[in-house]
Backbone as CSV, one residue per row, in Angstrom:
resi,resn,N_x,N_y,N_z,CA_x,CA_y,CA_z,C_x,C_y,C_z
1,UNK,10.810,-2.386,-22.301,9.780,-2.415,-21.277,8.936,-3.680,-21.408
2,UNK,8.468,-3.922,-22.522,7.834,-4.991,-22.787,8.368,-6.536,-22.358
3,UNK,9.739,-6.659,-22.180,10.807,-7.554,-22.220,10.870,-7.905,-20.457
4,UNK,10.709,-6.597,-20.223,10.783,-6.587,-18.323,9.110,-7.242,-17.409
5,UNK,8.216,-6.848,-18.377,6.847,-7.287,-18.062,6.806,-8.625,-18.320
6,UNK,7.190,-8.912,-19.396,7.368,-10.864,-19.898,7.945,-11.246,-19.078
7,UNK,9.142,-10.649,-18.506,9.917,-11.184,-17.453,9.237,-11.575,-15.646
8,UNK,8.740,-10.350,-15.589,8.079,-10.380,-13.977,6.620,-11.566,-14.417
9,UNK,5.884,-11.255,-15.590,4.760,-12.164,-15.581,5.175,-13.330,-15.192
10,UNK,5.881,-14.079,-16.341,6.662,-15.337,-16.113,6.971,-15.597,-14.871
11,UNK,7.925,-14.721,-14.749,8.568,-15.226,-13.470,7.777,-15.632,-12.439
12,UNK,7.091,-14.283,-11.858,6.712,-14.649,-10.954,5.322,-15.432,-10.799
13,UNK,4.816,-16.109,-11.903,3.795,-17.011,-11.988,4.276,-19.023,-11.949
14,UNK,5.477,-18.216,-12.561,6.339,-19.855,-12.200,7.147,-20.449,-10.475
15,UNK,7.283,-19.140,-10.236,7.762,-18.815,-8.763,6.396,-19.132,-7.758
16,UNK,5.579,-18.457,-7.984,4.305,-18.486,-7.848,3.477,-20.267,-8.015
17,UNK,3.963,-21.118,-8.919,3.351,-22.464,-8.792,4.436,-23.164,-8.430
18,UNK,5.464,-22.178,-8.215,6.893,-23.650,-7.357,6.260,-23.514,-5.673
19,UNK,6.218,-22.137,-5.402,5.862,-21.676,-3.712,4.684,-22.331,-3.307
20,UNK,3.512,-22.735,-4.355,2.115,-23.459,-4.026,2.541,-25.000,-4.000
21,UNK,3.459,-25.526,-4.921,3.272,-26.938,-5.073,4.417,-26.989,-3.069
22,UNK,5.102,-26.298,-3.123,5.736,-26.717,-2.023,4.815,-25.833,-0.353
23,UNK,3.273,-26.046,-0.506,2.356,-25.412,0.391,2.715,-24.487,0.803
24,UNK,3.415,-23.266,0.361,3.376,-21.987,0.679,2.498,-21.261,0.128
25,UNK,2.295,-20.114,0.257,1.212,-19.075,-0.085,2.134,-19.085,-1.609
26,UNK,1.873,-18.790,-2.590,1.975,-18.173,-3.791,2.427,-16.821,-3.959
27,UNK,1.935,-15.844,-3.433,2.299,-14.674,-2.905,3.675,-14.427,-2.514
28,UNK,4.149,-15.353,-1.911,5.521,-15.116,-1.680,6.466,-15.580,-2.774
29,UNK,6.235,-16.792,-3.816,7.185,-16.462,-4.877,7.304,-15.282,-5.537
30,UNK,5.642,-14.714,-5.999,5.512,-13.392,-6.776,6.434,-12.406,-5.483
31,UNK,6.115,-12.188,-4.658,7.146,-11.438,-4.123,8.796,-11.046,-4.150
32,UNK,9.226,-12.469,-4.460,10.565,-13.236,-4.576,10.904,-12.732,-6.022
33,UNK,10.262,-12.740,-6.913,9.918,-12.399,-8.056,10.743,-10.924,-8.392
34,UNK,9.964,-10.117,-7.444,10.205,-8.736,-7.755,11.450,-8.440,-7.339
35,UNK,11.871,-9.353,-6.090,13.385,-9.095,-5.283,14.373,-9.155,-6.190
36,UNK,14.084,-10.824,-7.066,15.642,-11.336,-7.992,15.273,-10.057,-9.140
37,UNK,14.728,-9.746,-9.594,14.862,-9.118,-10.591,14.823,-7.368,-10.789
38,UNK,14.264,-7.383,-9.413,14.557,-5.681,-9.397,16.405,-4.986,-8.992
39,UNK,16.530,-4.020,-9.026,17.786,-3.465,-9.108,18.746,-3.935,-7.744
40,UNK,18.083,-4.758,-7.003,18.678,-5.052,-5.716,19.650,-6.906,-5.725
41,UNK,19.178,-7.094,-7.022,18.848,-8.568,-7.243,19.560,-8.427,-8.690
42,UNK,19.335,-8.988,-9.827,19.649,-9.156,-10.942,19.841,-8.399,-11.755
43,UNK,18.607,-7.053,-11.389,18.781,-5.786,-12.136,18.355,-5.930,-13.819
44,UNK,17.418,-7.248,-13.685,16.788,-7.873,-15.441,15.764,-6.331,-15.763
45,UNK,15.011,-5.590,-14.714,13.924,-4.551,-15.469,14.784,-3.335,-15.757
46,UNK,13.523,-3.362,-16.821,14.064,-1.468,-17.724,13.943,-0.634,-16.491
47,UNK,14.670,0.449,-16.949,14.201,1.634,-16.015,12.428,2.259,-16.093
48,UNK,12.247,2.346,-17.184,10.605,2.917,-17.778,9.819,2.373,-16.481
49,UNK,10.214,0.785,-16.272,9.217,0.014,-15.361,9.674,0.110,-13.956
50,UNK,10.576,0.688,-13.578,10.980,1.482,-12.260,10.006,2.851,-11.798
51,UNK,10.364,3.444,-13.357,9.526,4.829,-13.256,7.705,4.610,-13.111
52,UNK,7.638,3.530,-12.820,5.749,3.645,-12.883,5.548,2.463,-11.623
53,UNK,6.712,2.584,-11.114,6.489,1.042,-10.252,5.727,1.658,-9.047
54,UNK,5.392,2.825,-8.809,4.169,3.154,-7.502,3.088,2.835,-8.097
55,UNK,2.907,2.823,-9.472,1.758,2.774,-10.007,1.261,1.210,-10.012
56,UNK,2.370,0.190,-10.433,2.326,-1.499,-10.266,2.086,-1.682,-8.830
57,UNK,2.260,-0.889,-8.261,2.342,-1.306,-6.785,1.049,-1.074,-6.256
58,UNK,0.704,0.054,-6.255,-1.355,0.348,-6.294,-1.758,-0.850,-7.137
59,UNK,-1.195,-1.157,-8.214,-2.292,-2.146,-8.792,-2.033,-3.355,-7.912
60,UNK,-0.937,-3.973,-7.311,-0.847,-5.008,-7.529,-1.464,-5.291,-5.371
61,UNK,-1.543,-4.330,-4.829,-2.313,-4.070,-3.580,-4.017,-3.933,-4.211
62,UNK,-4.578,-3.696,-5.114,-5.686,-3.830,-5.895,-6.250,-5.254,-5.851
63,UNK,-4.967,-6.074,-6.722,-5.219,-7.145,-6.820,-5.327,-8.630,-5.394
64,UNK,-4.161,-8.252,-4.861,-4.412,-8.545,-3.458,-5.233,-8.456,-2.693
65,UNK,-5.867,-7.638,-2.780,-7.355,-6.817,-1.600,-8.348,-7.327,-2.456
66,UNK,-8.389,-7.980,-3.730,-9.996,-8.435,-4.358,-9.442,-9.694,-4.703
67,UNK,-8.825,-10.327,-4.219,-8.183,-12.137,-4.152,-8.760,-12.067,-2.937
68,UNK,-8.347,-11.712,-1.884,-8.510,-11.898,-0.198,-9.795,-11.769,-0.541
69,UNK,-10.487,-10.785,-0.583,-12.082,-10.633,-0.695,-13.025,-11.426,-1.009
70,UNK,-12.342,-11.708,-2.371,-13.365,-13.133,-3.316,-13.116,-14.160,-2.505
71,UNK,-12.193,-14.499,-1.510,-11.903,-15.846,-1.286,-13.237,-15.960,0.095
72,UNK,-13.595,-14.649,0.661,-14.749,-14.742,1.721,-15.751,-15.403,1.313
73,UNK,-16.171,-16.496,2.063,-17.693,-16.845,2.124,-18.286,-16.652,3.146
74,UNK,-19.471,-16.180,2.874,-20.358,-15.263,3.759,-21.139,-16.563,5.046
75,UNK,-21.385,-17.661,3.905,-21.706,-18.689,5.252,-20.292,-19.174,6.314
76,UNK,-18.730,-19.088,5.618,-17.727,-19.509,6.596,-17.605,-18.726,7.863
77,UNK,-18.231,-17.033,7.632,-18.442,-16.156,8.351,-19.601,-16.247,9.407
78,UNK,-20.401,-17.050,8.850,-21.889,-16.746,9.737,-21.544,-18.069,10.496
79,UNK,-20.419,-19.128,9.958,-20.404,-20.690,10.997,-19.669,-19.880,11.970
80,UNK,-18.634,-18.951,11.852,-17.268,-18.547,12.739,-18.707,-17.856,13.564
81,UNK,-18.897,-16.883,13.340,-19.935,-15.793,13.796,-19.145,-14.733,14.579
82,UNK,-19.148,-15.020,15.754,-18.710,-13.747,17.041,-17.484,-13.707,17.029
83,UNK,-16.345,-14.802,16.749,-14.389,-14.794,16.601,-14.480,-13.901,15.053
84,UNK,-15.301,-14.101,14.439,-14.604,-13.205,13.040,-15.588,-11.383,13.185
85,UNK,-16.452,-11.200,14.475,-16.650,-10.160,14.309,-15.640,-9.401,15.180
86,UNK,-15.201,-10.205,16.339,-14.186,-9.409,17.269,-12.733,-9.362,16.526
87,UNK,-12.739,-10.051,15.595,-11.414,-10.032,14.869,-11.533,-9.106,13.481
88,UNK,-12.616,-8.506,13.022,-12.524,-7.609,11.891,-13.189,-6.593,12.467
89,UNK,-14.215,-6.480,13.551,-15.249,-4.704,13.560,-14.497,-4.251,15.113
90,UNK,-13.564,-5.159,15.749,-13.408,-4.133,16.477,-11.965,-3.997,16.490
91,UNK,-11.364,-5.119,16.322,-9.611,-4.275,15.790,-9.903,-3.030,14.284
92,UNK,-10.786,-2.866,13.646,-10.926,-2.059,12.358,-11.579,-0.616,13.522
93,UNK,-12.104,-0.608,14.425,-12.451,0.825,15.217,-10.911,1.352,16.586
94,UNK,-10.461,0.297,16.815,-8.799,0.708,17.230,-7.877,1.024,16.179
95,UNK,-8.000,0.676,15.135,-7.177,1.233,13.925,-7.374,2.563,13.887
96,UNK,-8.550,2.680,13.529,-9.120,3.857,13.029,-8.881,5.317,13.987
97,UNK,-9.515,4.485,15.415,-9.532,5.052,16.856,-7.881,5.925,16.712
98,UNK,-6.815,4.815,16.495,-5.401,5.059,16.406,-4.717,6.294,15.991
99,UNK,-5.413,5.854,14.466,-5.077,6.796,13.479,-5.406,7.766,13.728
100,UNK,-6.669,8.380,13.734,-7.466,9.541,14.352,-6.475,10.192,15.500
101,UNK,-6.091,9.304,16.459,-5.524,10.527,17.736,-3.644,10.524,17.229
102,UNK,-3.086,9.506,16.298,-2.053,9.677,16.869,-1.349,10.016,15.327
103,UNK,-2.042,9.863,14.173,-1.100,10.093,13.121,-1.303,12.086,12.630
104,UNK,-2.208,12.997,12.968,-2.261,14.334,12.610,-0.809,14.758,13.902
105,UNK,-0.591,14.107,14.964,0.326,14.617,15.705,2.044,14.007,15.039
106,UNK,1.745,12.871,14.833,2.974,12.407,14.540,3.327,12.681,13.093
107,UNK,2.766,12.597,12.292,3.058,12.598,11.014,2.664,14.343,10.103
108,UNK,1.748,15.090,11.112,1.834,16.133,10.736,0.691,16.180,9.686
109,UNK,-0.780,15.577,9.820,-1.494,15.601,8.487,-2.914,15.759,8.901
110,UNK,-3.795,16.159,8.151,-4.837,16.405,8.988,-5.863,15.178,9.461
111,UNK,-7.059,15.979,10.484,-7.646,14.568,11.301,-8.064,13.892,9.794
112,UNK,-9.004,14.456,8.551,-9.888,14.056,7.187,-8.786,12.821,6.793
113,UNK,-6.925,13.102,6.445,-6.069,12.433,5.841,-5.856,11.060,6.756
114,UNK,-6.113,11.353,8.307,-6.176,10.511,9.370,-6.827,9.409,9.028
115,UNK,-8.384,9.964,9.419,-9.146,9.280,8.959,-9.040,8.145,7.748
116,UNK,-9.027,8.495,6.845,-8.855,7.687,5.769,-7.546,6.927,5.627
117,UNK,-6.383,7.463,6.060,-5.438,6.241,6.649,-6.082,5.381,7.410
118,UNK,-6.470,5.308,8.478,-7.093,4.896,9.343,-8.119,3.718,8.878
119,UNK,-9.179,4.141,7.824,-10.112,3.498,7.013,-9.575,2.377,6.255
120,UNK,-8.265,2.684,5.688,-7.522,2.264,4.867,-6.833,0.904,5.303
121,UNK,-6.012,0.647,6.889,-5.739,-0.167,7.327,-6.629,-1.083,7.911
122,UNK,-7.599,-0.221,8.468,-8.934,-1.363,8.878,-9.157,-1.994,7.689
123,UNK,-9.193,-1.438,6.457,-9.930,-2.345,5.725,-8.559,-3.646,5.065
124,UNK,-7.774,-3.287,5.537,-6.794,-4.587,4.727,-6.307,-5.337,6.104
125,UNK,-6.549,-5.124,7.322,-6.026,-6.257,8.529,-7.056,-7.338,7.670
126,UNK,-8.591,-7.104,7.988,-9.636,-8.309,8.024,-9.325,-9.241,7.048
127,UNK,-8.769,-8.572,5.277,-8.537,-9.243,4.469,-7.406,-10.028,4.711
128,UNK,-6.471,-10.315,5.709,-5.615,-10.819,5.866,-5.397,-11.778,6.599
129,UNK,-6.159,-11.217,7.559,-6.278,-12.095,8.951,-7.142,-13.477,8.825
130,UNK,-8.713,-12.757,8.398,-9.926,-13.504,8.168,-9.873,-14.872,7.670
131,UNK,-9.322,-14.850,6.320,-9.223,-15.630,5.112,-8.380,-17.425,6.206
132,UNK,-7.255,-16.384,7.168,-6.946,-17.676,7.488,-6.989,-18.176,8.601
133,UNK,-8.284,-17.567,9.377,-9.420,-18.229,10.736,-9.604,-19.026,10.147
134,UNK,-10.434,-18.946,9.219,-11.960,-19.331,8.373,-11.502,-21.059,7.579
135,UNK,-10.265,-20.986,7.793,-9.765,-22.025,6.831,-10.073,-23.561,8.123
C-alpha cells in the first residue's frame, strides 16, 4: 500500500509540473495520473488502495474545492462585481431550484437529500467557473 501511495504522489506531482510547464491546468496530469496507474491503465496500485478509493476521492474533491477557494480574491470579485454575481448567486438558485423539483422524482430521494444535492452543486459550479472570469 505504501508503494502505491509513493507511486500516485510522485507521479502525479511530476505529471502535474510536466501539464503546468506545458500551460495546462495541473489538474489534469494528476488526473492522468490516476488513469495510467489504476486497474484500467497499468494496474501499478494495491488492491487495499482500491478498497478506500471513495474515501481518496472525498479527499481529493476536499482538496480541489479549498485550492479553487483560496485562489478567490475578494477585491478580483468586487472589480468583476455584477458578471461574477449573475454567474455564482443565480445559476447556484437554478441548481438548487433544479434539484428541489426534479431529483426526489427522478432519483427517488427525499426533498431534505434534494436539497443538499442541490446545495452541493451550487457550491462547486462558482469554484470552477469563477476562478477563470476573474483571471
Amino acid at each position: 500500500m505504501l508503494n502505491s501511495l509513493a507511486y500516485v504522489f510522485l507521479m502525479g506531482m511530476a505529471l502535474g509540473w510536466l501539464f503546468k510547464k506545458l500551460r495546462l491546468p495541473s489538474l489534469l496530469g494528476m488526473l492522468l495520473t490516476g488513469i495510467l496507474l489504476g486497474p484500467y491503465g497499468l494496474n501499478l496500485l494495491d488492491g487495499s488502495i482500491l478498497g478506500i478509493s471513495a474515501d481518496l476521492r472525498q479527499l481529493a474533491l476536499i482538496i480541489i474545492l479549498m485550492r479553487a477557494g483560496l485562489a478567490l480574491d475578494i477585491r478580483d470579485l468586487i472589480k468583476v462585481g455584477r458578471p461574477a454575481v449573475l454567474m455564482c448567486f443565480l445559476p447556484a438558485c437554478f441548481e438548487i431550484a433544479g434539484m428541489l423539483i426534479l431529483a426526489p422524482r427522478i432519483l427517488g430521494i427525499s426533498v431534505l437529500e434534494a436539497a443538499v444535492m442541490g446545495s452541493v452543486i451550487a457550491a462547486v459550479s462558482p469554484a470552477v467557473i469563477v476562478p477563470k472570469c476573474c483571471i
